[in-house]
N, CA, C and O atoms as a printed pandas DataFrame, in Angstrom:
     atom_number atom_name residue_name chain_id  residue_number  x_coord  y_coord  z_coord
0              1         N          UNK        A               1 -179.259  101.937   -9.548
1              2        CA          UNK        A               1 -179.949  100.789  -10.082
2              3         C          UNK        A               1 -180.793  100.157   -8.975
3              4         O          UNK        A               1 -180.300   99.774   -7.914
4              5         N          UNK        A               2 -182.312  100.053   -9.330
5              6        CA          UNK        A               2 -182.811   99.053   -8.371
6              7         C          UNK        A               2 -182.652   97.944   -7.878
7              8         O          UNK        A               2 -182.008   97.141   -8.552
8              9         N          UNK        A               3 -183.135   97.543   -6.643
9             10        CA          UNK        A               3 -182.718   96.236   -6.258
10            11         C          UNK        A               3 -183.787   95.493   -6.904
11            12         O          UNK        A               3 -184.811   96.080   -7.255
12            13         N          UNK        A               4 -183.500   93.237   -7.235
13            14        CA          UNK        A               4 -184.301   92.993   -7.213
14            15         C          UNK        A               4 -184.782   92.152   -5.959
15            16         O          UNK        A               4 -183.973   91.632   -5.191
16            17         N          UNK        A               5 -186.218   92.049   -5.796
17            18        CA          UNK        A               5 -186.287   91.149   -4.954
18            19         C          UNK        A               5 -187.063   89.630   -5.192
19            20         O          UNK        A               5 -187.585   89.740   -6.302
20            21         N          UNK        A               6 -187.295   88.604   -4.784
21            22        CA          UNK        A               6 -188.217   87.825   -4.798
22            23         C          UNK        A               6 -188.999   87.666   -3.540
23            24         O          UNK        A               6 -188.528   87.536   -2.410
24            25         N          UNK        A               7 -190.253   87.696   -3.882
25            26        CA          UNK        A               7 -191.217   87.231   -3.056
26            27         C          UNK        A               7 -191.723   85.732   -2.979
27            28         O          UNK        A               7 -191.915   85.131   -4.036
28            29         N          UNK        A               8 -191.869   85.320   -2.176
29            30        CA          UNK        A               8 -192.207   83.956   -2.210
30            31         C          UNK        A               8 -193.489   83.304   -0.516
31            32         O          UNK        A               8 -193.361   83.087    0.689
32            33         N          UNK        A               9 -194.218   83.278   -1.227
33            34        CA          UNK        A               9 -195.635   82.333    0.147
34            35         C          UNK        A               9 -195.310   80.780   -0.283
35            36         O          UNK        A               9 -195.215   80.444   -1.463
36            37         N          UNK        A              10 -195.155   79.891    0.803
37            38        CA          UNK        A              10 -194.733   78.337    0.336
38            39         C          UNK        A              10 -195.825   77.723    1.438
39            40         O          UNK        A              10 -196.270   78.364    2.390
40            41         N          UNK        A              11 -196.062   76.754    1.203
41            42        CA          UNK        A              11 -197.196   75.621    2.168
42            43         C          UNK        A              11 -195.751   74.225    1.934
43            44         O          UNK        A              11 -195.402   73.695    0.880
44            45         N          UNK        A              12 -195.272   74.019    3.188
45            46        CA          UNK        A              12 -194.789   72.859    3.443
46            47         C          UNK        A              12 -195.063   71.169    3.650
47            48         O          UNK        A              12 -195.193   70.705    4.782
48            49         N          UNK        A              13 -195.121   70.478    2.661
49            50        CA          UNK        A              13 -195.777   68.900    2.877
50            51         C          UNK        A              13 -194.981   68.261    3.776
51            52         O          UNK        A              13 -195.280   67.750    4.855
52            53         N          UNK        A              14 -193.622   68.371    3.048
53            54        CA          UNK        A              14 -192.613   67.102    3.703
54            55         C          UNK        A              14 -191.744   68.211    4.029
55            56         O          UNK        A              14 -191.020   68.636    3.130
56            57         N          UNK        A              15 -191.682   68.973    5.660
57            58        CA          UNK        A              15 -190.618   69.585    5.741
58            59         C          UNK        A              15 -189.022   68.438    5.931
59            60         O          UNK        A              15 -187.991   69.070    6.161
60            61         N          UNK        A              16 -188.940   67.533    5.875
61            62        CA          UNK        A              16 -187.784   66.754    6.294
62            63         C          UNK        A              16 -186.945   66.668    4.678
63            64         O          UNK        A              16 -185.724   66.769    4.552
64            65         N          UNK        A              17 -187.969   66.450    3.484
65            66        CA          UNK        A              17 -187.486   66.704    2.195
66            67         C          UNK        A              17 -187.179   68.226    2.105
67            68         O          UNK        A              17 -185.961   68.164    1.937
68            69         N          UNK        A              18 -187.482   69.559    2.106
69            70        CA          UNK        A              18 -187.560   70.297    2.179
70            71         C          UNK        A              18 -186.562   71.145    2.798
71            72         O          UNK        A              18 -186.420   72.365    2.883
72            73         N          UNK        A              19 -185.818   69.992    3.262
73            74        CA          UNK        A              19 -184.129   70.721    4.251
74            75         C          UNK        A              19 -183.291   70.517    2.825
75            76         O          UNK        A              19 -182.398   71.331    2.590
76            77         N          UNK        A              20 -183.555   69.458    1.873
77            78        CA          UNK        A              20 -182.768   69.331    0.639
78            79         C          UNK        A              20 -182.898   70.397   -0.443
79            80         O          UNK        A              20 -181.965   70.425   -1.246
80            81         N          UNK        A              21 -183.887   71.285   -0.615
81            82        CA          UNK        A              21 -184.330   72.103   -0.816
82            83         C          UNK        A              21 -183.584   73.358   -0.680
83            84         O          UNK        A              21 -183.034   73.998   -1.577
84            85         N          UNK        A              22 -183.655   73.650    0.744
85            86        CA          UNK        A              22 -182.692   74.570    1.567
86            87         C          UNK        A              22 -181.366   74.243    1.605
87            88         O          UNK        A              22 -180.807   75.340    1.594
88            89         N          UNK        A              23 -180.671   73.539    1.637
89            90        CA          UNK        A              23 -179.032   73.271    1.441
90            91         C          UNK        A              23 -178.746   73.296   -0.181
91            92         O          UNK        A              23 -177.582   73.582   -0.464
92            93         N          UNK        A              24 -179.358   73.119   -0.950
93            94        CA          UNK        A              24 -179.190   72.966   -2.589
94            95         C          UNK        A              24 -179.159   74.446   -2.945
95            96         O          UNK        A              24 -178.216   74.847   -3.628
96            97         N          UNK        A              25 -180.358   75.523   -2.439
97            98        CA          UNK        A              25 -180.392   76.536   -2.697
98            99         C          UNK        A              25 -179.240   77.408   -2.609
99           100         O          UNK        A              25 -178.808   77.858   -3.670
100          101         N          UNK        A              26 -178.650   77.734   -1.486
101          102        CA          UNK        A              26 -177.453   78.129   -0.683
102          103         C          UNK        A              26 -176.467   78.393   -1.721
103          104         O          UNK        A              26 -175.783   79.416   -1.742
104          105         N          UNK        A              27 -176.403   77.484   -2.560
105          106        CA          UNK        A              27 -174.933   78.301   -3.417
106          107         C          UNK        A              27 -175.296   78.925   -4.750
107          108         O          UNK        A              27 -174.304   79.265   -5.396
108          109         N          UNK        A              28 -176.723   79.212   -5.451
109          110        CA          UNK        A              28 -177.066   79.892   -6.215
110          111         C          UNK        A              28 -177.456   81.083   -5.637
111          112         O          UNK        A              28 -177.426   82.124   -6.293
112          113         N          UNK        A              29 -177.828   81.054   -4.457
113          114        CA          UNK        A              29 -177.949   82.516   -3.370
114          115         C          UNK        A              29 -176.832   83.101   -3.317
115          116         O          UNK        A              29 -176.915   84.274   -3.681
116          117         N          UNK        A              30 -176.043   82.847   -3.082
117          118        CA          UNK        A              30 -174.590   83.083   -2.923
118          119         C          UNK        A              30 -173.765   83.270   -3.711
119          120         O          UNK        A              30 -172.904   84.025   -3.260
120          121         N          UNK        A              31 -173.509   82.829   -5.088
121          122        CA          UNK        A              31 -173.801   83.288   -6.203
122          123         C          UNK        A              31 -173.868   84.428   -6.659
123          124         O          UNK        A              31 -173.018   85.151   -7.178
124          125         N          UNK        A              32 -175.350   84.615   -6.354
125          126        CA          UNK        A              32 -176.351   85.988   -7.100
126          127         C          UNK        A              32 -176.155   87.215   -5.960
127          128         O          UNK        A              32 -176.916   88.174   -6.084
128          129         N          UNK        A              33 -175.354   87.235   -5.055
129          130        CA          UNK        A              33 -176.060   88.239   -4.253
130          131         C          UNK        A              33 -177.073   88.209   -3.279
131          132         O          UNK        A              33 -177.259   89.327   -2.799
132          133         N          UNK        A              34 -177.828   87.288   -2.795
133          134        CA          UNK        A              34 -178.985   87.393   -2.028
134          135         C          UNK        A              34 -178.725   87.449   -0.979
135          136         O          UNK        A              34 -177.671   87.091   -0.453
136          137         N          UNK        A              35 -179.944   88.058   -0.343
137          138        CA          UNK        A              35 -180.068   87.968    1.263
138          139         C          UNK        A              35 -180.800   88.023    1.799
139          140         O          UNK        A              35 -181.137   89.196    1.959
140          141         N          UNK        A              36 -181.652   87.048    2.499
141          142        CA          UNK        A              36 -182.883   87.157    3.420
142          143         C          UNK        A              36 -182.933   88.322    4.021
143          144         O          UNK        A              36 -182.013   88.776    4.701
144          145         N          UNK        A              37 -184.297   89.027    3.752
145          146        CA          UNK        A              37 -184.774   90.183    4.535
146          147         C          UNK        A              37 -186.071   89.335    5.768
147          148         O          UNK        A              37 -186.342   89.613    6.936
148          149         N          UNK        A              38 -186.515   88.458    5.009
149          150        CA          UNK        A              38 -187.603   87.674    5.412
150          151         C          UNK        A              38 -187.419   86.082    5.220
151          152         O          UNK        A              38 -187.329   85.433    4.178
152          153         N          UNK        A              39 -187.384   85.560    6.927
153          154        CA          UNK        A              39 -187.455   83.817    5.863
154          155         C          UNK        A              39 -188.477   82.910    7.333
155          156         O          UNK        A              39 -188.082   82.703    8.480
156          157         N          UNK        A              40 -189.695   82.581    6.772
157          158        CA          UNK        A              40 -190.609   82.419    7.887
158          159         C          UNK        A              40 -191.351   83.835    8.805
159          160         O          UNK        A              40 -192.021   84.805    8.452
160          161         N          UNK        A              41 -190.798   83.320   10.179
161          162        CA          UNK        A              41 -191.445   84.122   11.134
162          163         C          UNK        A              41 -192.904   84.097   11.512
163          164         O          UNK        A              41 -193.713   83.283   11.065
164          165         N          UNK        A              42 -193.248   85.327   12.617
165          166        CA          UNK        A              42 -194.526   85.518   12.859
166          167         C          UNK        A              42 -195.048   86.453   11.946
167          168         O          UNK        A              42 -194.401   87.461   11.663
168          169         N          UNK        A              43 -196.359   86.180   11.364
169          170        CA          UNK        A              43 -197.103   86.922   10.486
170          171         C          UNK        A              43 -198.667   87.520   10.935
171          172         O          UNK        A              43 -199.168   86.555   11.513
172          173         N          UNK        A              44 -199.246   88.163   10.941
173          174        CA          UNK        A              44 -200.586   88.306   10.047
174          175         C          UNK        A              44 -200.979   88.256    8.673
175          176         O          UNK        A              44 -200.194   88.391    7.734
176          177         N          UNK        A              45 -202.602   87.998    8.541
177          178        CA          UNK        A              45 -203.047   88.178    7.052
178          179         C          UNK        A              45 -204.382   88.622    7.067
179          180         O          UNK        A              45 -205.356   87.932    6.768
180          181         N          UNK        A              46 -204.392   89.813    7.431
181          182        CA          UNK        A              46 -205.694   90.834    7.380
182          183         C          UNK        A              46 -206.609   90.919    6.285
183          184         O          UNK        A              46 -207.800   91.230    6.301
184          185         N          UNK        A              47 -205.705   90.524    5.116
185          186        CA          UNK        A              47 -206.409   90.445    3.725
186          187         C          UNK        A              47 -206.129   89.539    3.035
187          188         O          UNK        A              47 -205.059   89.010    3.339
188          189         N          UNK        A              48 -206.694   89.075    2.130
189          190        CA          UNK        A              48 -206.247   88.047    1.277
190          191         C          UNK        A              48 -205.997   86.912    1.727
191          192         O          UNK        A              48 -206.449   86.628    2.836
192          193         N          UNK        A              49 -205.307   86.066    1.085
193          194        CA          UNK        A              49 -205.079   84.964    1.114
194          195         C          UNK        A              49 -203.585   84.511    1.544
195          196         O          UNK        A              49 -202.773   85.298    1.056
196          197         N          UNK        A              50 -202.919   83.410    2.364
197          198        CA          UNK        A              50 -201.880   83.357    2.775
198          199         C          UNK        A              50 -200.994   81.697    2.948
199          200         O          UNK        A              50 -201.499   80.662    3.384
200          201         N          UNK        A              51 -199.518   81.897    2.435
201          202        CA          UNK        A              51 -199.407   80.256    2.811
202          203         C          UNK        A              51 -198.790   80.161    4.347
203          204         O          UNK        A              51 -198.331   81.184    4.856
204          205         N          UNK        A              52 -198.790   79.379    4.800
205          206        CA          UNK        A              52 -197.791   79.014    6.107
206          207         C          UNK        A              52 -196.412   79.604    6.287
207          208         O          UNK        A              52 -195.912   79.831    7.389
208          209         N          UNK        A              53 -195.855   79.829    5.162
209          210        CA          UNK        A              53 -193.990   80.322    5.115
210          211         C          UNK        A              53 -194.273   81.393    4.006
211          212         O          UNK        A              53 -194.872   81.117    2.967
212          213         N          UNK        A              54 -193.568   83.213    4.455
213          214        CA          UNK        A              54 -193.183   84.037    3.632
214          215         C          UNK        A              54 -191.819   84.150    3.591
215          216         O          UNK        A              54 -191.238   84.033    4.669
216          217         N          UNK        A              55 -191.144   84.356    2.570
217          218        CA          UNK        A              55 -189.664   84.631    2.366
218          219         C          UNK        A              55 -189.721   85.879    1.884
219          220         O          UNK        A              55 -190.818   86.323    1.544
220          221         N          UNK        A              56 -188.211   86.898    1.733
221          222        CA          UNK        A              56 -188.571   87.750    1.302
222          223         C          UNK        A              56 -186.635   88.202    0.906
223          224         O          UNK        A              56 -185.847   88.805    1.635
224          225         N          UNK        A              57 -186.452   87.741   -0.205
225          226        CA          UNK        A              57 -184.954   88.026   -0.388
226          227         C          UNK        A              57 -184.673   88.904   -1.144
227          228         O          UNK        A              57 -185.454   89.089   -2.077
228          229         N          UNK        A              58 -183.762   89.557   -1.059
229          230        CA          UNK        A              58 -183.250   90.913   -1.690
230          231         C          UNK        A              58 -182.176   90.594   -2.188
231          232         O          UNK        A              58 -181.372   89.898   -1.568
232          233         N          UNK        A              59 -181.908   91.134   -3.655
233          234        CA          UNK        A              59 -180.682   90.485   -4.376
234          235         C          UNK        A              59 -179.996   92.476   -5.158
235          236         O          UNK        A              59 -180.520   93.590   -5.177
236          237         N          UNK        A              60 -178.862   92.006   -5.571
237          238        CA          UNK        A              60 -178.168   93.327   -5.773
238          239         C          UNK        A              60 -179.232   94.510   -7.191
239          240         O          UNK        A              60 -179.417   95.723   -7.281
240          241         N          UNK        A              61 -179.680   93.271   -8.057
241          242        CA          UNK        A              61 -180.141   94.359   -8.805
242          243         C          UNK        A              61 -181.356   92.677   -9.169
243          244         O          UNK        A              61 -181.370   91.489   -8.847
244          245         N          UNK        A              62 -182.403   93.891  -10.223
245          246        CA          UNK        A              62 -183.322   93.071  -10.649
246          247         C          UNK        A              62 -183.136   91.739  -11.721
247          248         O          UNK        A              62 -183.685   90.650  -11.881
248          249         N          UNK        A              63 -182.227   92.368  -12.233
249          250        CA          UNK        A              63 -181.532   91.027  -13.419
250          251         C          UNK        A              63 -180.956   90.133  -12.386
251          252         O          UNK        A              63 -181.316   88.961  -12.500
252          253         N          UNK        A              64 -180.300   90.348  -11.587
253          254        CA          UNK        A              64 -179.570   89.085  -10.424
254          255         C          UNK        A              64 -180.737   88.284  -10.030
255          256         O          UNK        A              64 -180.929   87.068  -10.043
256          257         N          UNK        A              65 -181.341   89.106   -9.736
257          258        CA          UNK        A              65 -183.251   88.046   -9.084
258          259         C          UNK        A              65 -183.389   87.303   -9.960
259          260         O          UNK        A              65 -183.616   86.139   -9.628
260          261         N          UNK        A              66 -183.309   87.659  -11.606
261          262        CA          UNK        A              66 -183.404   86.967  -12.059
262          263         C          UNK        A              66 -183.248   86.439  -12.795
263          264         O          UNK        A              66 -184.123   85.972  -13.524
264          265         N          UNK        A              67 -181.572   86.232  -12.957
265          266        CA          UNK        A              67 -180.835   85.173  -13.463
266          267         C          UNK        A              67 -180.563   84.012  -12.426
267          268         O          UNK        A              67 -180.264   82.914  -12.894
268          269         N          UNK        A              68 -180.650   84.178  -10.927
269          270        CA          UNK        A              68 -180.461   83.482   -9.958
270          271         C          UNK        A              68 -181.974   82.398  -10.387
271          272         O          UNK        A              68 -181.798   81.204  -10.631
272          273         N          UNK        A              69 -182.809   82.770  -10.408
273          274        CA          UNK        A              69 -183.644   81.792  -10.961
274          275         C          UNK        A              69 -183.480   80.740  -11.488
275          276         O          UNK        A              69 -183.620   79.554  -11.189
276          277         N          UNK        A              70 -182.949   81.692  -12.873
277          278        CA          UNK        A              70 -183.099   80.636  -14.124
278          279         C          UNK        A              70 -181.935   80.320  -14.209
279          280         O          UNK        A              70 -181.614   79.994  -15.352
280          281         N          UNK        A              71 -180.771   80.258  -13.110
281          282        CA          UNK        A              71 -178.971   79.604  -13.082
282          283         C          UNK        A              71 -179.780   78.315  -13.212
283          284         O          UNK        A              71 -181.001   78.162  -13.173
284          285         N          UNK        A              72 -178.886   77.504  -13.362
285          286        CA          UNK        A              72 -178.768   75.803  -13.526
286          287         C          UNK        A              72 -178.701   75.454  -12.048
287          288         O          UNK        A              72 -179.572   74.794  -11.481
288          289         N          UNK        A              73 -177.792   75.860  -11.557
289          290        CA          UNK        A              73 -177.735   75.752   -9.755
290          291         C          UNK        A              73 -179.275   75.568   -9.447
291          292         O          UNK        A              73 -179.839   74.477   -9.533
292          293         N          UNK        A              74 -179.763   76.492   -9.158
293          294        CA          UNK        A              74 -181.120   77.097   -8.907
294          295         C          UNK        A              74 -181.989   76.022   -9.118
295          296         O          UNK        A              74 -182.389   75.187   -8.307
296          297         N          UNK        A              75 -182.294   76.181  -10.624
297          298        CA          UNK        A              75 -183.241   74.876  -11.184
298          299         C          UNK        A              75 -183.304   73.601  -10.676
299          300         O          UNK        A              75 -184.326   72.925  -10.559
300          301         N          UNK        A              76 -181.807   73.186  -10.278
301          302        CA          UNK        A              76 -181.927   71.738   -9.708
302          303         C          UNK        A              76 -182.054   71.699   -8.236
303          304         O          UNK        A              76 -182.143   70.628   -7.635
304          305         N          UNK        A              77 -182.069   73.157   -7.486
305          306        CA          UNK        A              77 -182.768   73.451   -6.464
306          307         C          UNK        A              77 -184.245   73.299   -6.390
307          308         O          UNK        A              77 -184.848   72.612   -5.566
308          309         N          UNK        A              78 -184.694   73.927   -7.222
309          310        CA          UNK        A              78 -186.066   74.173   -7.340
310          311         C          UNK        A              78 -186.565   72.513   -7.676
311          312         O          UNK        A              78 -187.639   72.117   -7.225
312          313         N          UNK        A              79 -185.883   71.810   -8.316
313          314        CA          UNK        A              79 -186.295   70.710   -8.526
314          315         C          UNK        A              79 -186.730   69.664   -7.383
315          316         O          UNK        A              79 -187.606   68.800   -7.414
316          317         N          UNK        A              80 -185.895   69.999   -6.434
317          318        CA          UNK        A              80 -186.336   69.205   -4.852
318          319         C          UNK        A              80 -187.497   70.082   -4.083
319          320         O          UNK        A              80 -188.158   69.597   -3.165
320          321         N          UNK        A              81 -187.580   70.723   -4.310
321          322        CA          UNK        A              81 -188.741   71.273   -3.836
322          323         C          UNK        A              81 -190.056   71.137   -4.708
323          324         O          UNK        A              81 -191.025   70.647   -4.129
324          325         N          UNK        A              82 -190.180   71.451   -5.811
325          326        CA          UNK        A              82 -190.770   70.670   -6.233
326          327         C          UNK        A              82 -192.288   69.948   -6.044
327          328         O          UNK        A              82 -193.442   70.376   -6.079
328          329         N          UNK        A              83 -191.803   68.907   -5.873
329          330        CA          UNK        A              83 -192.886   67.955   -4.977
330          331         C          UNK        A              83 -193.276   67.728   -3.539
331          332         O          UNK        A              83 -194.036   66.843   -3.148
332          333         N          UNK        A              84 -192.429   68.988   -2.507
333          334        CA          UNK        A              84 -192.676   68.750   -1.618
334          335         C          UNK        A              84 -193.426   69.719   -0.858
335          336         O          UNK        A              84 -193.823   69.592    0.301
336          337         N          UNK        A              85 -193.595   70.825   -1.733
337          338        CA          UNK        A              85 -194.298   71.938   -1.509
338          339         C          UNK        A              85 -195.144   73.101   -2.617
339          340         O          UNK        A              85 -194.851   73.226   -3.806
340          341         N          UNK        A              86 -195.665   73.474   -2.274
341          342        CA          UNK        A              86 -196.312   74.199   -2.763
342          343         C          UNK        A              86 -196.189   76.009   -3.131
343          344         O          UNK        A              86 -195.956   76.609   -2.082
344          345         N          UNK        A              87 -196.260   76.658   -3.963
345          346        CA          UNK        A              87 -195.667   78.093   -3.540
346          347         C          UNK        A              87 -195.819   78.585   -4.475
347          348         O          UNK        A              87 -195.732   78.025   -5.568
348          349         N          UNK        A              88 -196.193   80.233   -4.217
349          350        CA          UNK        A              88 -196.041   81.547   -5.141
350          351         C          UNK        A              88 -194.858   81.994   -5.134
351          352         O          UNK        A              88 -193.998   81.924   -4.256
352          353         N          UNK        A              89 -194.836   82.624   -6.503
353          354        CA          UNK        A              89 -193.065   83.379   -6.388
354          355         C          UNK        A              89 -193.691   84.402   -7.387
355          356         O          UNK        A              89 -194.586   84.199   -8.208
356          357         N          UNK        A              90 -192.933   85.672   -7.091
357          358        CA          UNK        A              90 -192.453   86.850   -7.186
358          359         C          UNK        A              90 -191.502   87.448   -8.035
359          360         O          UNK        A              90 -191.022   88.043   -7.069
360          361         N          UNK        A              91 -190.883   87.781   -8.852
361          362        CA          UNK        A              91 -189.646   88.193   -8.825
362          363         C          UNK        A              91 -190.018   89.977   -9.434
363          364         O          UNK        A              91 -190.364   90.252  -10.583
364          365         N          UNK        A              92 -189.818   90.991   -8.274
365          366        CA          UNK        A              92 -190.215   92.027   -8.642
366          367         C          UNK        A              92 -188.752   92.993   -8.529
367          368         O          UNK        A              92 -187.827   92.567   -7.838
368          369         N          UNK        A              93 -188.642   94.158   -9.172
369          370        CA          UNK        A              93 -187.866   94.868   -9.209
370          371         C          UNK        A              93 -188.290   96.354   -8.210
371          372         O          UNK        A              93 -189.340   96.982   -8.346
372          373         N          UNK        A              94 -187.342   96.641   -7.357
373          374        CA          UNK        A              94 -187.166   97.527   -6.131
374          375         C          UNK        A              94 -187.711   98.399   -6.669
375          376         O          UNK        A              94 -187.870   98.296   -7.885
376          377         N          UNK        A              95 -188.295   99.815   -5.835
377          378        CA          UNK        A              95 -188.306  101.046   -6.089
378          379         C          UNK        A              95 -186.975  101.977   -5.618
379          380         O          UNK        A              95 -186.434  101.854   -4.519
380          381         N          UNK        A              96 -186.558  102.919   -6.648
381          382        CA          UNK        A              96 -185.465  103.020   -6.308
382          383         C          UNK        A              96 -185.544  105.224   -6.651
383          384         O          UNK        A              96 -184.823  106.004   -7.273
384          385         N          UNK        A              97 -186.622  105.350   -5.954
385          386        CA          UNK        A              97 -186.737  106.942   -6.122
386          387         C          UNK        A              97 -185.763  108.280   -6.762
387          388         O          UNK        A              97 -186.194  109.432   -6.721
């Protein structure tokens, strides 16, 4: 079974709100299986277009990506973030040859 993953580019307003964000998240991650492959770092962007912060989490299968989403946990995660940032999301399913 493939993995799923989410992708995510975020632009940070209020990183100090944005730690509420990150501690809220933590137990719907945990939860689902996830695990940072990617969270920040140094980047390039040779092409396209880019935000300030890439994440890049890997969860056990593609339905976990994304039921971890749409958990209730999650949502009221997503809810503090919210307004304090900005962001693309992803939720794609692995190649699994």
């Amino acid at each position: 079974m493939p993995k799923g993953y989410w992708i995510a580019r975020v632009d940070i307003d209020d990183f100090e709100q944005y730690k509420n964000y990150i501690a809220a998240n933590a137990k719907p991650f945990a939860d689902f299986g996830a695990r940072f492959l990617v969270r920040a770092g140094q980047f390039e962007n040779p092409e396209g277009t880019s935000r300030s912060r890439n994440v890049l989490i890997e969860f056990p299968s593609y339905q976990a990506a994304l039921d971890c989403y749409k958990s209730e946990d999650y949502q009221a995660a997503f809810k503090l973030r919210a307004d304090v940032a900005t962001s693309d999301l992803i939720i794609i399913e692995g190649y699994d040859p």
